[in-house]
C-alpha positions in Angstrom: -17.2 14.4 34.3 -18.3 17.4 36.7 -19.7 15.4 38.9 -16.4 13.4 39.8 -16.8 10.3 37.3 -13.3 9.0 37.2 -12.8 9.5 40.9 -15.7 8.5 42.7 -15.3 4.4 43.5 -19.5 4.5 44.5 -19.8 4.6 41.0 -17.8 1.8 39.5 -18.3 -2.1 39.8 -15.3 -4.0 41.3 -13.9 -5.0 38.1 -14.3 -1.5 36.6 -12.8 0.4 38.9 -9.5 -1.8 39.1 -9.9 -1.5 35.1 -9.7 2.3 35.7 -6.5 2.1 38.2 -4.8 -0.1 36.4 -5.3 2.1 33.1 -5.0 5.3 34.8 -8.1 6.5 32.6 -9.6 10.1 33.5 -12.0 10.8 31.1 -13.2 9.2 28.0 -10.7 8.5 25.1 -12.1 11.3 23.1 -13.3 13.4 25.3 -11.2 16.4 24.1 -11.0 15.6 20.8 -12.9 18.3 18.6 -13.7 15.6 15.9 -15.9 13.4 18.4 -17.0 16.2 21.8 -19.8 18.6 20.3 -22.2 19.7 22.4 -24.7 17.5 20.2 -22.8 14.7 19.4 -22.7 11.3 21.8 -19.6 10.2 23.9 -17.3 8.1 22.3 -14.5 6.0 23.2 -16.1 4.6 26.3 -15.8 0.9 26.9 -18.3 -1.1 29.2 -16.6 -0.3 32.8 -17.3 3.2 31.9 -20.4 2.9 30.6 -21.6 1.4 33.9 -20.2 3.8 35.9 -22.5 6.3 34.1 -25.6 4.6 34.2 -25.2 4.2 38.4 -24.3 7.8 38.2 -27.1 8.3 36.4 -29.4 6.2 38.3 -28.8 7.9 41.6 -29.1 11.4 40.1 -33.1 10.6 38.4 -34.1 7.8 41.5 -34.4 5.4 38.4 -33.0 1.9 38.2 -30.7 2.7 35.0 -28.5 -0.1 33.4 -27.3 -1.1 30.0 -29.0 -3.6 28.3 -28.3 -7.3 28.2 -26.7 -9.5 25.3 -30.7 -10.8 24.4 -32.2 -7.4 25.1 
């Protein structure tokens, strides 16, 4: 989220980031939801677009290939 998630298209696939435009989405569902946004607790309420969009982020910030797995994996 600090690093510009929801506003940097580098991030997104095609699809996802007219998902996000058309949804007007800026942060996860629950991100502020005190039920589901410990410190220690996952992110919730994320769908596969976003979920991407972390793992490039993600990728560029460790120089690793990350990605979600596949259906078989």
């Amino acid at each position: 989220m600090t690093e510009g998630g929801y506003t940097e298209k580098s991030f997104w696939s095609e699809e996802g980031w007219l998902w996000l435009l058309s949804q007007n989405v800026v942060q996860p569902a629950y991100w502020n939801d005190k039920l589901f946004s410990e410190d220690n607790q996952p992110v919730v309420g994320i769908n596969w677009h976003e979920a991407t969009a972390y793992a490039n982020w993600l990728s560029g910030e460790t120089n690793l290939i990350i990605r979600l797995p596949t259906e078989e994996e």
